[in-house]
C-alpha positions in Angstrom: 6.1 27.6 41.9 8.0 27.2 38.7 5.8 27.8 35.1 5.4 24.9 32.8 6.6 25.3 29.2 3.2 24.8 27.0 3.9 22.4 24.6 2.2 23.6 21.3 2.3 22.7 17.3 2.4 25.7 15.1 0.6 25.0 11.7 0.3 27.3 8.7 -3.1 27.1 6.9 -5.9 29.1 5.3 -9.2 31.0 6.3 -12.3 29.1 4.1 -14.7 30.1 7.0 -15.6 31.7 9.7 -18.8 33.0 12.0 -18.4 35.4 14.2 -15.4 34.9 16.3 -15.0 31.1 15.2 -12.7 31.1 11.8 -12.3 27.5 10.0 -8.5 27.1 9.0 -7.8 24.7 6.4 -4.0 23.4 6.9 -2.0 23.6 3.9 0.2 20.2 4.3 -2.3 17.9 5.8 -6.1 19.4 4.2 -7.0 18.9 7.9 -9.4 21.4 8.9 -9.2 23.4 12.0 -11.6 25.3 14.1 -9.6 28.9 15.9 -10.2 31.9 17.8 -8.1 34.6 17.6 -5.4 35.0 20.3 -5.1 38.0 22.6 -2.6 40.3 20.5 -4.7 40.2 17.0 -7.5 41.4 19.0 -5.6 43.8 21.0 -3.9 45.3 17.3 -7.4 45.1 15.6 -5.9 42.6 12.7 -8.8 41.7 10.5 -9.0 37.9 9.9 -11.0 37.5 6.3 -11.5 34.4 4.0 -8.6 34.0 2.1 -5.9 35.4 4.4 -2.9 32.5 5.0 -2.4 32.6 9.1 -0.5 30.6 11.5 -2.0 28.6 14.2 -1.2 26.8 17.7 -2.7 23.9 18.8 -2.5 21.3 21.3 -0.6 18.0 21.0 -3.5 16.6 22.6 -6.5 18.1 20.4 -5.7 18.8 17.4 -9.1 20.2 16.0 -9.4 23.5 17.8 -6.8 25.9 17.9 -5.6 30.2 18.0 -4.5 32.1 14.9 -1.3 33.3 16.2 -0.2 35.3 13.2 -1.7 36.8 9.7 1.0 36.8 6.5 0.7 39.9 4.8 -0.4 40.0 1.3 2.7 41.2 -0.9 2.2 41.8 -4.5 
C-alpha cells in the first residue's frame, strides 16, 4: 500500500485570539481569518503560542477555515 502525498497550503499569519487549545490566525496577505490547533511537534517542544506571535499554518485545499500552526517566527530585536 503506497502513502498519498497530502496536499496542503502553508500560510503565514498572526495570533489575535485564542481559547484554550483553539488559536484564531489572521493571514497577513488575504485578512482571512483562520481557526488552528497546534500540531504534534510544538506540543511535544512545549512552544508557547501567545497573541501577537507571527506563525505559519497548513491547511487544506479543500477547507480553508480550519487549519495547524506548523511553525512560530522568533522575535528578533
Amino acid at each position: 500500500m503506497e502513502h498519498m502525498e497530502r496536499d496542503r497550503i502553508e500560510l503565514v499569519g498572526e495570533v489575535i485570539d485564542h481559547n484554550k487549545d483553539i488559536f484564531l490566525v489572521k493571514i497577513d496577505k488575504t485578512n482571512q481569518q483562520i481557526s488552528c490547533t497546534l500540531s504534534g511537534k510544538i506540543r511535544k517542544n512545549q512552544i508557547r503560542v501567545l497573541v501577537g506571535d507571527k506563525v505559519q499554518v497548513e491547511a487544506s485545499p479543500y477547507d480553508t477555515s480550519k487549519g495547524r500552526i506548523m511553525l512560530r517566527y522568533s522575535k528578533k530585536s
